[in-house]
DSSP file (Angstrom, degrees, kcal/mol; ACC not computed):
  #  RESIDUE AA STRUCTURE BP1 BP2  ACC     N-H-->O    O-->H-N    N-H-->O    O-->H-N    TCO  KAPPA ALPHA  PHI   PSI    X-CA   Y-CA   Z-CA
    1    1 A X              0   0    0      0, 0.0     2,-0.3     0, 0.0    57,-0.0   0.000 360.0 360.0 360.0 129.6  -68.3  -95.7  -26.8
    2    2 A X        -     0   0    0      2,-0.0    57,-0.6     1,-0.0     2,-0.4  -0.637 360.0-147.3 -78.4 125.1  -64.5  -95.7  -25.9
    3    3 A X  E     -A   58   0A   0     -2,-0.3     2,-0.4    55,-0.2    55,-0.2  -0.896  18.4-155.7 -86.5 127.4  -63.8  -93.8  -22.5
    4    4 A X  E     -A   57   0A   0     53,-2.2    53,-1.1    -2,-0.4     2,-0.3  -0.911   3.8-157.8-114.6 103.5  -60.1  -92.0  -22.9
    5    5 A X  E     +A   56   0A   0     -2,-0.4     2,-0.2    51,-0.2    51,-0.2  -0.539  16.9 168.3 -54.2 119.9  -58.0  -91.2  -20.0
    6    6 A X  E     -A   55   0A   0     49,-2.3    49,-1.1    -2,-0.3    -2,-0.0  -0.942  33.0-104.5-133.8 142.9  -55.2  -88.5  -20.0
    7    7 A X  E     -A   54   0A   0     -2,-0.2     2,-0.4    47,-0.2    47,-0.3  -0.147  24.9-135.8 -49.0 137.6  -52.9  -86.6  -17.5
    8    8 A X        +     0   0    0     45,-4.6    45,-0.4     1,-0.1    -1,-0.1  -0.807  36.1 159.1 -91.6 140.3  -53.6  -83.3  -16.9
    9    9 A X        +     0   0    0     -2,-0.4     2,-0.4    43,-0.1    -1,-0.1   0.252  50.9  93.6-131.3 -18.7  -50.3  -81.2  -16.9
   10   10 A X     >  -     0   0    0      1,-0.2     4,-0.9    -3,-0.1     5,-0.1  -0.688  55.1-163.5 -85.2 123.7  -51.9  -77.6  -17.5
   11   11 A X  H  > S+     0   0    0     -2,-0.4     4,-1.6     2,-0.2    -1,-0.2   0.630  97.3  51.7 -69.9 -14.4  -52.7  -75.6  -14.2
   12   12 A X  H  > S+     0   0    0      2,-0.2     4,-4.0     1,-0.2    -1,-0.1   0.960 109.9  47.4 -81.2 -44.7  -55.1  -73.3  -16.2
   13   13 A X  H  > S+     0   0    0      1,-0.2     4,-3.7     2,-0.2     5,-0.2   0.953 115.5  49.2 -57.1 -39.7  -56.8  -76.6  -17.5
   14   14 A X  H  X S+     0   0    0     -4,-0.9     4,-2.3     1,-0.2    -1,-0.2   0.994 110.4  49.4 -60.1 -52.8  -56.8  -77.9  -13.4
   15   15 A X  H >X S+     0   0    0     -4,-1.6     3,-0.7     1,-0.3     4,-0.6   0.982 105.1  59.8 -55.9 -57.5  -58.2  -74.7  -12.3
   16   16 A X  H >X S+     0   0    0     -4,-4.0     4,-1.8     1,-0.2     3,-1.5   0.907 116.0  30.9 -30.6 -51.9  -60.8  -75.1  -15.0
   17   17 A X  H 3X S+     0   0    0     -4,-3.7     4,-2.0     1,-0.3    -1,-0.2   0.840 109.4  68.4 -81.0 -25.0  -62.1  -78.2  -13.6
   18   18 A X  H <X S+     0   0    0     -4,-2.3     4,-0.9    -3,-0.7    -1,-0.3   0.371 104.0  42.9 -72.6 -34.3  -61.3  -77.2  -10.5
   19   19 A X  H <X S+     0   0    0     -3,-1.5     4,-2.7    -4,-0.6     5,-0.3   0.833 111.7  54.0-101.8 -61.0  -64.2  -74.3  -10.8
   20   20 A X  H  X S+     0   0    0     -4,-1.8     4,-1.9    -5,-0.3    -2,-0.2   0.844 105.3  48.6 -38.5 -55.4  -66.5  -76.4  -12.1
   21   21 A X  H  X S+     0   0    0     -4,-2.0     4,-2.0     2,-0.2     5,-0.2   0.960 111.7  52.1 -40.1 -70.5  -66.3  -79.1   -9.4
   22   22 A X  H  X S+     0   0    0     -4,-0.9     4,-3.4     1,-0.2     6,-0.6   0.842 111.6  47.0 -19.6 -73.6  -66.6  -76.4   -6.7
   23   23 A X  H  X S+     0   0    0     -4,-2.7     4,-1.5     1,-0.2    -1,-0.2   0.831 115.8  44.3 -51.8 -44.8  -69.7  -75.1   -8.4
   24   24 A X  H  < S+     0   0    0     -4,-1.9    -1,-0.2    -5,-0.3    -2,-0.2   0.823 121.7  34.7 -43.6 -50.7  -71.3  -78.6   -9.0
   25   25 A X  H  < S+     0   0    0     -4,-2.0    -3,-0.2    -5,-0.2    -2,-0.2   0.818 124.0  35.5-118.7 -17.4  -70.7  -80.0   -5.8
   26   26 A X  H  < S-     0   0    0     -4,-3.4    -3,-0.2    -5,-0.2    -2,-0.2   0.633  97.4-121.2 -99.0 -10.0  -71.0  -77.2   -3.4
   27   27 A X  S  < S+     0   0    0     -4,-1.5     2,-0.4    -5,-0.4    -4,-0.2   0.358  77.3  68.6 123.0  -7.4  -73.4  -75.5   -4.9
   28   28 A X  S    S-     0   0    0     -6,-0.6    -2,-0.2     3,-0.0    -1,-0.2  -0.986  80.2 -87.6-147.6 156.5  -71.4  -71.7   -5.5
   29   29 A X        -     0   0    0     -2,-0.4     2,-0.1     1,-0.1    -9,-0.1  -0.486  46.0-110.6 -77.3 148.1  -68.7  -70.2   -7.5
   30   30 A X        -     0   0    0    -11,-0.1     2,-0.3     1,-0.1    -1,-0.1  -0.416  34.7-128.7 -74.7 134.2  -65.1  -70.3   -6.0
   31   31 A X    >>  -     0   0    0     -2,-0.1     4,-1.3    -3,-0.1     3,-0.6  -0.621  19.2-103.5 -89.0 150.6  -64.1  -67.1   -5.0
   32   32 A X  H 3> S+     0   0    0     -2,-0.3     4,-2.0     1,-0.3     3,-0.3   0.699 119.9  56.9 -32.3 -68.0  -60.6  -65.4   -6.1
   33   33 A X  H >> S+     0   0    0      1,-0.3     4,-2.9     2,-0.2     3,-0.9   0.854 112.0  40.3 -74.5 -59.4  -59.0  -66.0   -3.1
   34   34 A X  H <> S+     0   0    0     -3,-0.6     4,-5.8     2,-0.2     5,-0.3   0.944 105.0  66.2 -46.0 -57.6  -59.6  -69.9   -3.3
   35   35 A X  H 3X S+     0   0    0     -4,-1.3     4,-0.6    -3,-0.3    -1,-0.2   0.739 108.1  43.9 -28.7 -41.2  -58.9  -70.0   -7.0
   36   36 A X  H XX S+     0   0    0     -4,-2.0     4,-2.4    -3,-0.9     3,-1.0   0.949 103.4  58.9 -90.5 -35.3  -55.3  -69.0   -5.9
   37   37 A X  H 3X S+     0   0    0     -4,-2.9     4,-2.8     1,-0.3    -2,-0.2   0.893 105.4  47.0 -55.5 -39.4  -55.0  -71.0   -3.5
   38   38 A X  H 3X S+     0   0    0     -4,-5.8     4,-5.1     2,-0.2     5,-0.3   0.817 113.3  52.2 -74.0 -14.9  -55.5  -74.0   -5.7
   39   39 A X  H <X S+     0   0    0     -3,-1.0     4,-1.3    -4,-0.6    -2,-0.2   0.921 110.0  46.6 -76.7 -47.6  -53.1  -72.5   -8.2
   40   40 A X  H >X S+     0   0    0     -4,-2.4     4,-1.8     2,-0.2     3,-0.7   0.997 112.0  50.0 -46.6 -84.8  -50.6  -72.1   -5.8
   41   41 A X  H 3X S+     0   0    0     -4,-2.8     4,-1.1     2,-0.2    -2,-0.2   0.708 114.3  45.3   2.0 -71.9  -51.4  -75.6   -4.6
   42   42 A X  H 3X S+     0   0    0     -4,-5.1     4,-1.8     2,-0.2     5,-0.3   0.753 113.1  56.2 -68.5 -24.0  -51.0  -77.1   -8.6
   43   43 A X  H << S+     0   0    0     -4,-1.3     4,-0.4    -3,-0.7    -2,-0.2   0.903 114.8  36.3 -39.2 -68.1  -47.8  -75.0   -9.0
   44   44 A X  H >X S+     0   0    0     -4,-1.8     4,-1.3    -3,-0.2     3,-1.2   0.998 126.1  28.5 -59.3-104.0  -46.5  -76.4   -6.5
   45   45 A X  H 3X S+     0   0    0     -4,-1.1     6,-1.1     1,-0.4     4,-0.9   0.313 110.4  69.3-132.8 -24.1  -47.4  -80.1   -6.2
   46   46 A X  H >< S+     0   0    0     -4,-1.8     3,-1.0     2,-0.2    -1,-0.4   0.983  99.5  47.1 -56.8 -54.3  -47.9  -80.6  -10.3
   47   47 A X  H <4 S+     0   0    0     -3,-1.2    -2,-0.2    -4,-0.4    -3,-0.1   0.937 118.1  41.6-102.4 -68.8  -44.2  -80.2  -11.2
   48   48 A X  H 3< S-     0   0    0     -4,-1.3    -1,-0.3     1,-0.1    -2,-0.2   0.374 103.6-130.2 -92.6  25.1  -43.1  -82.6   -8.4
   49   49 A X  S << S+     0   0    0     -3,-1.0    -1,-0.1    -4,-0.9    -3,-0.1   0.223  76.5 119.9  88.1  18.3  -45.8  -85.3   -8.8
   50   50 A X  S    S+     0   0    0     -5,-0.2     2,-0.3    19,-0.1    -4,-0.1  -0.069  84.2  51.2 -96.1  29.5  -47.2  -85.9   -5.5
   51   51 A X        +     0   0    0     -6,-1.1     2,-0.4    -5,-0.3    -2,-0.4  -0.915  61.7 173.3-136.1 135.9  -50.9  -84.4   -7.5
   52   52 A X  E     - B   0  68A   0     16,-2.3    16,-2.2    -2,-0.3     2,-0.4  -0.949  10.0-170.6-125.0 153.0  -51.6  -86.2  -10.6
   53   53 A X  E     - B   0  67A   0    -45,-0.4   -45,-4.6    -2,-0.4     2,-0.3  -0.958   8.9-160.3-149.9 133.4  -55.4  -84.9  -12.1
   54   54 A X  E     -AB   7  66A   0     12,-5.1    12,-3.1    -2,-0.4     2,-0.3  -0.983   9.9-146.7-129.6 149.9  -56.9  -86.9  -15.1
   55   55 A X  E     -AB   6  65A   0    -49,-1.1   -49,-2.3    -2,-0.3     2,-0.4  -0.888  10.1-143.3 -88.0 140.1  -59.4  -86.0  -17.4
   56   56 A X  E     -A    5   0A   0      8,-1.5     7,-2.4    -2,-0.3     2,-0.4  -0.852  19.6-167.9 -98.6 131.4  -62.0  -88.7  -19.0
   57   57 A X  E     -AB   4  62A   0    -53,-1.1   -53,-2.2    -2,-0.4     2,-0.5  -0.979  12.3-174.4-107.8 131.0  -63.1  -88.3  -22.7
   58   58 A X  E    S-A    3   0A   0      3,-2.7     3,-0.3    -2,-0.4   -55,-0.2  -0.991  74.7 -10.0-125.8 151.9  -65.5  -89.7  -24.4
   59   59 A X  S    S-     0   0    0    -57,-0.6    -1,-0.2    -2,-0.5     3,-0.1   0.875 125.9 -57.9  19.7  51.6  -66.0  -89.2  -28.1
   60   60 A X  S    S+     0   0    0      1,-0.2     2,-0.4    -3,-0.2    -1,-0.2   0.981 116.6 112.2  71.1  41.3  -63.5  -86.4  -28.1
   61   61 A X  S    S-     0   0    0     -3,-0.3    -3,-2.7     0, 0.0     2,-0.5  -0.977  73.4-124.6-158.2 117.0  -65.6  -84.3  -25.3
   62   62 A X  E     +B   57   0A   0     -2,-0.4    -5,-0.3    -5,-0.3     3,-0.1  -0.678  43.8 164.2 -77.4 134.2  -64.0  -84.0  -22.1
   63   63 A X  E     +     0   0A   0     -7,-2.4    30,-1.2    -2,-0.5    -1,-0.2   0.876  52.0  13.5-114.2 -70.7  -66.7  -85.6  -19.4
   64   64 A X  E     - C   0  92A   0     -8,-0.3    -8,-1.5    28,-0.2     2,-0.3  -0.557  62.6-161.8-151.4 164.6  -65.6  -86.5  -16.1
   65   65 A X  E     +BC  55  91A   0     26,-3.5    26,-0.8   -10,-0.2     2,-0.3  -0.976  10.9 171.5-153.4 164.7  -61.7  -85.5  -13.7
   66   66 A X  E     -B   54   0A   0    -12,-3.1   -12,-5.1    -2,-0.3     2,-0.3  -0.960   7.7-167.8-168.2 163.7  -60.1  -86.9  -10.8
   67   67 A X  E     -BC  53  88A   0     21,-1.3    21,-2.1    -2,-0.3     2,-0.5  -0.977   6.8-154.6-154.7 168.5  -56.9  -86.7   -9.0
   68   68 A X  E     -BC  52  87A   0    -16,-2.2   -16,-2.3    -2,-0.3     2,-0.5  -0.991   8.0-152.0-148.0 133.5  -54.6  -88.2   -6.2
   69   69 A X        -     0   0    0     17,-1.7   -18,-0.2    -2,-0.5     2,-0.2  -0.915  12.4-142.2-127.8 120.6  -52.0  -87.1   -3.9
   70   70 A X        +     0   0    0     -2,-0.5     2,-0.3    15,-0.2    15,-0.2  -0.357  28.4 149.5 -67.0 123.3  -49.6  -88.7   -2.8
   71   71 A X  B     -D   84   0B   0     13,-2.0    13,-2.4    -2,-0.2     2,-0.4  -0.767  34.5-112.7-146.0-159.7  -48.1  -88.7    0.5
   72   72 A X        -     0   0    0     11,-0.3    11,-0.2    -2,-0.3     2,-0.1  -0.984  21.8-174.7-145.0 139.0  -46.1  -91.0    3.3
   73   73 A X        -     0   0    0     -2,-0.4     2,-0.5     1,-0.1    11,-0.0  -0.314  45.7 -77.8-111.0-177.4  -47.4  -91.9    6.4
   74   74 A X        -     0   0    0     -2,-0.1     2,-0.2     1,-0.0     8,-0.2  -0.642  60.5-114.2 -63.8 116.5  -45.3  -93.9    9.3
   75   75 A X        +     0   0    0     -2,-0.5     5,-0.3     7,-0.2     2,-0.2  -0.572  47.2 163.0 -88.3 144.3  -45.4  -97.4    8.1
   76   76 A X  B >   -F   79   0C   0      3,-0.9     3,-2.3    -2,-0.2     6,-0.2  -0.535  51.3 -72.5-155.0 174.5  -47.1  -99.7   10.1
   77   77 A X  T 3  S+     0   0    0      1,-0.3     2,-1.0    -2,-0.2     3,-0.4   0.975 128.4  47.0 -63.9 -64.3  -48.6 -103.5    9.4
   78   78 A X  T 3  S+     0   0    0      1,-0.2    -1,-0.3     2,-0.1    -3,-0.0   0.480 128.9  24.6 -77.0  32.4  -51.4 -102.7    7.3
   79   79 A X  B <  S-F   76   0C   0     -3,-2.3    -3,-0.9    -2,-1.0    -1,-0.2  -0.330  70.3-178.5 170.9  77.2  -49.1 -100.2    4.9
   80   80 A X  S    S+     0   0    0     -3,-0.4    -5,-0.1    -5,-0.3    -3,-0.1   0.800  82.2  42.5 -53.8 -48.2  -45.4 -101.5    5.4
   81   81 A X  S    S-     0   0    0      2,-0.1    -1,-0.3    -5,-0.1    -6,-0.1   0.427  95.6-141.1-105.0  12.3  -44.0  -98.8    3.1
   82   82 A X        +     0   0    0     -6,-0.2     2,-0.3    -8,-0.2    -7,-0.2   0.809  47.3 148.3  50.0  63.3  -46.0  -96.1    4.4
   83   83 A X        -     0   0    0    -11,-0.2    36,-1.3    34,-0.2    37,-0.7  -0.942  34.1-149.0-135.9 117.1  -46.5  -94.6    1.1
   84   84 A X  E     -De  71 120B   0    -13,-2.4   -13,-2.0    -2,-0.3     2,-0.4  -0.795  18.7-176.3-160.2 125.3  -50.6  -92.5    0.8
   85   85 A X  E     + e   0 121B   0     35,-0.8    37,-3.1    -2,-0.3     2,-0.6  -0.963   4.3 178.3-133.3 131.7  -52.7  -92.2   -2.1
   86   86 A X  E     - e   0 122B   0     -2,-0.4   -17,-1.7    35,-0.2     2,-0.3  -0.914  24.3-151.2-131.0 114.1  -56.1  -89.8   -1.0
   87   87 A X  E     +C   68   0A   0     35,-5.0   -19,-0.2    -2,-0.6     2,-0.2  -0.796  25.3 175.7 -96.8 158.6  -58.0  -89.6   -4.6
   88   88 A X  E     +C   67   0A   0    -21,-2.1   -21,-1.3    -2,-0.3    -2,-0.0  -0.972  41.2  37.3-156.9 136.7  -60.0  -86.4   -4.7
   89   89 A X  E     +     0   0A   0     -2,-0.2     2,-1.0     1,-0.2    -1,-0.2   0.970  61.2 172.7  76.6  36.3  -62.1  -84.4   -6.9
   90   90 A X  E     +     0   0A   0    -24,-0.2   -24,-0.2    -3,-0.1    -1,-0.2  -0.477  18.2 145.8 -85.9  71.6  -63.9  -87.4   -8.6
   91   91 A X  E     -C   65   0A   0     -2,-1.0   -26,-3.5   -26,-0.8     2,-0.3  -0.425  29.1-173.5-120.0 160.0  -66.6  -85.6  -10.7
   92   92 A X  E     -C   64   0A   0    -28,-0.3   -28,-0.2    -2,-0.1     5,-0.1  -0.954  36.8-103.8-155.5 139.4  -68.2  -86.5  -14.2
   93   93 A X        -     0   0    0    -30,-1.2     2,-0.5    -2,-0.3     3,-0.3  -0.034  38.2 -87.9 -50.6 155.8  -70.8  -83.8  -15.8
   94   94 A X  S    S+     0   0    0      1,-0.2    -1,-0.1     2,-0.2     0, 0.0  -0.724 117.0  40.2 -70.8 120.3  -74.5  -84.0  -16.1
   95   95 A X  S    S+     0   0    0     -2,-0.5    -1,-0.2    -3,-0.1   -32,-0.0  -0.514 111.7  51.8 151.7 -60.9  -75.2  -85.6  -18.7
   96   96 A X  S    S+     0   0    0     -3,-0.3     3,-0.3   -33,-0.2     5,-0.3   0.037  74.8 124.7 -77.4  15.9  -72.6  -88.2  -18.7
   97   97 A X        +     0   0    0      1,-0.2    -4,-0.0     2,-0.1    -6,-0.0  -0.133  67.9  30.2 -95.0 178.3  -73.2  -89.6  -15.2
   98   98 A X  S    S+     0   0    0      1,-0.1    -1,-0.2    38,-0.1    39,-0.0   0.848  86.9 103.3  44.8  45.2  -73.9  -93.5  -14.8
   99   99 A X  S    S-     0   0    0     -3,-0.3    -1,-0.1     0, 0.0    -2,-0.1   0.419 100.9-100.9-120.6  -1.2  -71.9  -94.6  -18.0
  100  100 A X  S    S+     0   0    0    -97,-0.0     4,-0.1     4,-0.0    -3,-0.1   0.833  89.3 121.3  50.9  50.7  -68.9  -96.0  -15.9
  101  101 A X  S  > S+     0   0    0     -5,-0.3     4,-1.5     2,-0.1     5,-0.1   0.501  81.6  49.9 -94.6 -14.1  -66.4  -92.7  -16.6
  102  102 A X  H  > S+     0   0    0      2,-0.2     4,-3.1     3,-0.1     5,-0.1   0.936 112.9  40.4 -56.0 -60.2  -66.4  -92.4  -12.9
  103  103 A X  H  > S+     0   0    0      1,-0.2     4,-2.5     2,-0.2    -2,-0.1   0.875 114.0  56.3 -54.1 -31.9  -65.6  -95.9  -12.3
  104  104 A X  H  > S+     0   0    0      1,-0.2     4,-2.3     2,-0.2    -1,-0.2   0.932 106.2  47.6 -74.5 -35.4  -63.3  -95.6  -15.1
  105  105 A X  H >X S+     0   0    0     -4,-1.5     4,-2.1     2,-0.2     3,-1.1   0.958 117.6  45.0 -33.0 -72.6  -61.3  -92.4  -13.5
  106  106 A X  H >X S+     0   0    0     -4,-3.1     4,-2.1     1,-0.3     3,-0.6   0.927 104.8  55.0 -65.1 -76.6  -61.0  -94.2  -10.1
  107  107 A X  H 3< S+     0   0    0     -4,-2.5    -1,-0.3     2,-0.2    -2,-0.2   0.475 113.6  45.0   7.9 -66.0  -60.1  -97.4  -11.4
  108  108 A X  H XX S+     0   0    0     -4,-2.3     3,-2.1    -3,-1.1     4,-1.0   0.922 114.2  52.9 -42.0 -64.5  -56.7  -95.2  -13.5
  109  109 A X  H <X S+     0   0    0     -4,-2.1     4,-3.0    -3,-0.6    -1,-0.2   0.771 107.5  46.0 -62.3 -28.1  -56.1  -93.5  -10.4
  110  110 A X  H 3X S+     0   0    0     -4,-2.1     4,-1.1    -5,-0.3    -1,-0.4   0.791 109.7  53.8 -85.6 -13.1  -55.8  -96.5   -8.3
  111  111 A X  H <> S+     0   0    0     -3,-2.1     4,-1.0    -5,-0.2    -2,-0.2   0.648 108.6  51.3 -91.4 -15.4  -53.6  -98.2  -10.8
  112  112 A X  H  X S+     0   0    0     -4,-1.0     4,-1.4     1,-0.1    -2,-0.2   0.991 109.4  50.0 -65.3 -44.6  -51.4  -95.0  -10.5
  113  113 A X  H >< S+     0   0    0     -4,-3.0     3,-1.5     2,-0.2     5,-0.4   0.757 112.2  47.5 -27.8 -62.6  -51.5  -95.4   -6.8
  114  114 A X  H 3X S+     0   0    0     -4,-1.1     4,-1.8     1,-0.4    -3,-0.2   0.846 110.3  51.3 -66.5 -81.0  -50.4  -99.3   -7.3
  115  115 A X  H 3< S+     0   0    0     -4,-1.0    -1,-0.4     1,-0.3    -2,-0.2   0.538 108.9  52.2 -12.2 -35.6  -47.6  -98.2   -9.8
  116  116 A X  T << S-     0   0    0     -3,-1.5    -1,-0.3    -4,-1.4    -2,-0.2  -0.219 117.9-113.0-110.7  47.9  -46.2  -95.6   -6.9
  117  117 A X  T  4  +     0   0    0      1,-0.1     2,-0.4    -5,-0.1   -34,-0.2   0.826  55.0 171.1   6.7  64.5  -46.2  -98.5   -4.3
  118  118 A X     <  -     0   0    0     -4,-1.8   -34,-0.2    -5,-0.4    -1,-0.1  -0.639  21.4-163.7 -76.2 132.9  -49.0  -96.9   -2.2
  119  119 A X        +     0   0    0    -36,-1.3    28,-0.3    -2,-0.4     2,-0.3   0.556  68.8  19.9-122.7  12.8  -50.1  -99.2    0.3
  120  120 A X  E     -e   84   0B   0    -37,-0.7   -35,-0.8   -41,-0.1     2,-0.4  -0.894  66.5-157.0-155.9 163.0  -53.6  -97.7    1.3
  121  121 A X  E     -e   85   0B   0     -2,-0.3     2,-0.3    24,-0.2   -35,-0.2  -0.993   7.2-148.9-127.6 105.8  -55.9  -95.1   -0.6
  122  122 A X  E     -e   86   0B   0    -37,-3.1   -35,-5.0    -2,-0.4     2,-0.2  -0.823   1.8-147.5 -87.3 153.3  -58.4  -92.9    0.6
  123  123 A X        -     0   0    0     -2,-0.3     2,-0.1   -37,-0.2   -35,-0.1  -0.387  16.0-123.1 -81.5 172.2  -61.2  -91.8   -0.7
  124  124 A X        -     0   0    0     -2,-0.2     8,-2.6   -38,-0.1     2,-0.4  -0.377  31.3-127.6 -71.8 171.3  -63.0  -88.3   -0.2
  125  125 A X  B     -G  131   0D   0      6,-0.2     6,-0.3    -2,-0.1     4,-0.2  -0.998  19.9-105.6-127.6 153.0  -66.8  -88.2    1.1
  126  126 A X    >   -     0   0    0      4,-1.3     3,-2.2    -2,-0.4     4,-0.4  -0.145  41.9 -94.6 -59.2 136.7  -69.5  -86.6   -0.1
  127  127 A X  T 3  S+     0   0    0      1,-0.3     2,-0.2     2,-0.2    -1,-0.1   0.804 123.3  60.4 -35.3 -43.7  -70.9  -83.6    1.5
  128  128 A X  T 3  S-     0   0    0      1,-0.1    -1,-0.3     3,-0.0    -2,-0.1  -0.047 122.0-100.9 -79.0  47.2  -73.2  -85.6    3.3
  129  129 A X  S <  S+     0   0    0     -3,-2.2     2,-0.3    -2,-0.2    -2,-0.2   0.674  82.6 136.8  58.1  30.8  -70.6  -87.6    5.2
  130  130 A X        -     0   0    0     -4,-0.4    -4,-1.3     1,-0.1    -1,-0.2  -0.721  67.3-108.8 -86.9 136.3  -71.4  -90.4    2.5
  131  131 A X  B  >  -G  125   0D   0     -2,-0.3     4,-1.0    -6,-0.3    -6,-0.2  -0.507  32.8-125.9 -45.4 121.0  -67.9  -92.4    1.0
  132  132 A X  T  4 S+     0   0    0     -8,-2.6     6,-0.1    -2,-0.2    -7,-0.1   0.550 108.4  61.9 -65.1   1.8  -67.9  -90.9   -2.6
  133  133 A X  T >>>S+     0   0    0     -9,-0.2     3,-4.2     2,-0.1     4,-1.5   0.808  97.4  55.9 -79.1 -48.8  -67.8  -94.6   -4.1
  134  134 A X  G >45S+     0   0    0      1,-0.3     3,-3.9     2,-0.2     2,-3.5   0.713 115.9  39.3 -40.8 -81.7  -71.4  -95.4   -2.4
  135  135 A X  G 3<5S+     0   0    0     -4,-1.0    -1,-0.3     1,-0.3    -2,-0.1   0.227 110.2  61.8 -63.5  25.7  -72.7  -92.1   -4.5
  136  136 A X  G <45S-     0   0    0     -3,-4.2    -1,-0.3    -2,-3.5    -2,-0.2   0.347 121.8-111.3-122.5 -18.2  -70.6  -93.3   -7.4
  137  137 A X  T <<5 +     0   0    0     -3,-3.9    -2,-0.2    -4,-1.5    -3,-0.2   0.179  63.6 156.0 104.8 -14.9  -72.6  -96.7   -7.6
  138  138 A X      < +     0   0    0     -5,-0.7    -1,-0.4    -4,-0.3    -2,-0.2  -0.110  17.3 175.3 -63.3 135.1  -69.4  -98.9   -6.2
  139  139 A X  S    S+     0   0    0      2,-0.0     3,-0.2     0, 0.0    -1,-0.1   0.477  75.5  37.5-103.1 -37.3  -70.6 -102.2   -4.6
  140  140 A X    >>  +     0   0    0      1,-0.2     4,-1.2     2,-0.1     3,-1.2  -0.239  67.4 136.3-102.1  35.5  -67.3 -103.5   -4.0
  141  141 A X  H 3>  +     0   0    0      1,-0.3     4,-1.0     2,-0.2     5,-0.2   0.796  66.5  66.3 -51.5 -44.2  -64.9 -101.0   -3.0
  142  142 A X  H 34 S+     0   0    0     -3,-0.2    -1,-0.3     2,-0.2    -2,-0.1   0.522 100.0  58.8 -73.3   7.6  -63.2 -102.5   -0.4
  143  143 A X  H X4 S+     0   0    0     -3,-1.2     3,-2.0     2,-0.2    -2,-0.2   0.895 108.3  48.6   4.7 -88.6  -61.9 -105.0   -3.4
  144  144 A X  H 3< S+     0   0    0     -4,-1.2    -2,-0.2     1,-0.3    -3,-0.1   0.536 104.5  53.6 -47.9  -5.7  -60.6 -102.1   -5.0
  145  145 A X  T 3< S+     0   0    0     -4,-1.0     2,-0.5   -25,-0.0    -1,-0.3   0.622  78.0 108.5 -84.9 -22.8  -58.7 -100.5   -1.8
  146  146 A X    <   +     0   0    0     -3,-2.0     3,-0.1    -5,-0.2   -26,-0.1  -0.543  44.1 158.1-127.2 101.3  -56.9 -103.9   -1.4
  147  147 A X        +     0   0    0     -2,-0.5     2,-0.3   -28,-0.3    -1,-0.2   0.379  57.0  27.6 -77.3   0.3  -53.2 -102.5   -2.7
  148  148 A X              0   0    0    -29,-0.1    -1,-0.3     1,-0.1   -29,-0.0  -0.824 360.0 360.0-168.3  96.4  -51.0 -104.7   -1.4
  149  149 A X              0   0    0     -2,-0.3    -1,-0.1    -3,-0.1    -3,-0.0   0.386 360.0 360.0 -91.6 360.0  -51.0 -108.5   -0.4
């Protein structure tokens, strides 16, 4: 079964996933006030393309999303061009979990990073102070961090 990656460009579609996530991973629905804020937030930050958000499909059934945002730090030896990639928001549905559309998400997102000369990536962590790759199944992450040689 083919996993398909695409950009997300719709703020209603972002907010959608956006709700979902919330609900999923904290455990309650987003309240209005939050809802804008992230709208405000995709408004913003879509159009000039320091957030990029993908969705994963797999047989024509949207699955799994992620994003990155980009930003620039002081550049320093380990990240010369000071250029910041923080991926965020890496969720895939019940149902679909432990198929590699996760992997496959992060994987995209780090090749946008590469492509937008990032020379380090953070992850998020899991509400219990866990790295999201450990709960993602990743054995070898720091492999995948490695942007820049």
């Amino acid at each position: 079964m083919m996993i398909e990656l695409r950009v997300i460009e719709s703020v209603d579609e972002l907010i959608a996933w956006r709700t979902e996530v919330i609900a999923n991973v904290f455990g309650k629905k987003p309240d209005e006030a939050l809802l804008e804020a992230n709208r405000r937030y995709y408004e913003k930050h879509l159009p000039d393309g320091s957030h990029v958000a993908v969705v994963a499909s797999r047989d024509g059934t949207d699955c799994g999303c992620g994003g990155v945002c980009f930003s620039d730090e002081l550049p320093s030896p380990d990240n010369p061009v000071g250029r910041c990639a923080y991926l965020m928001n890496i969720y895939v549905r019940e149902g679909y979990r432990n198929e590699g559309i996760a992997h496959s998400i992060v994987t995209h997102l780090i090749e946008i990073a590469r492509q937008r000369n990032c020379g380090k990536i953070f992850l998020e962590t899991t509400a219990d102070g866990r790295p999201v790759y450990y709960s993602l199944g990743f054995r070898d992450m720091p492999d995948m961090l490695k942007l820049w040689n």
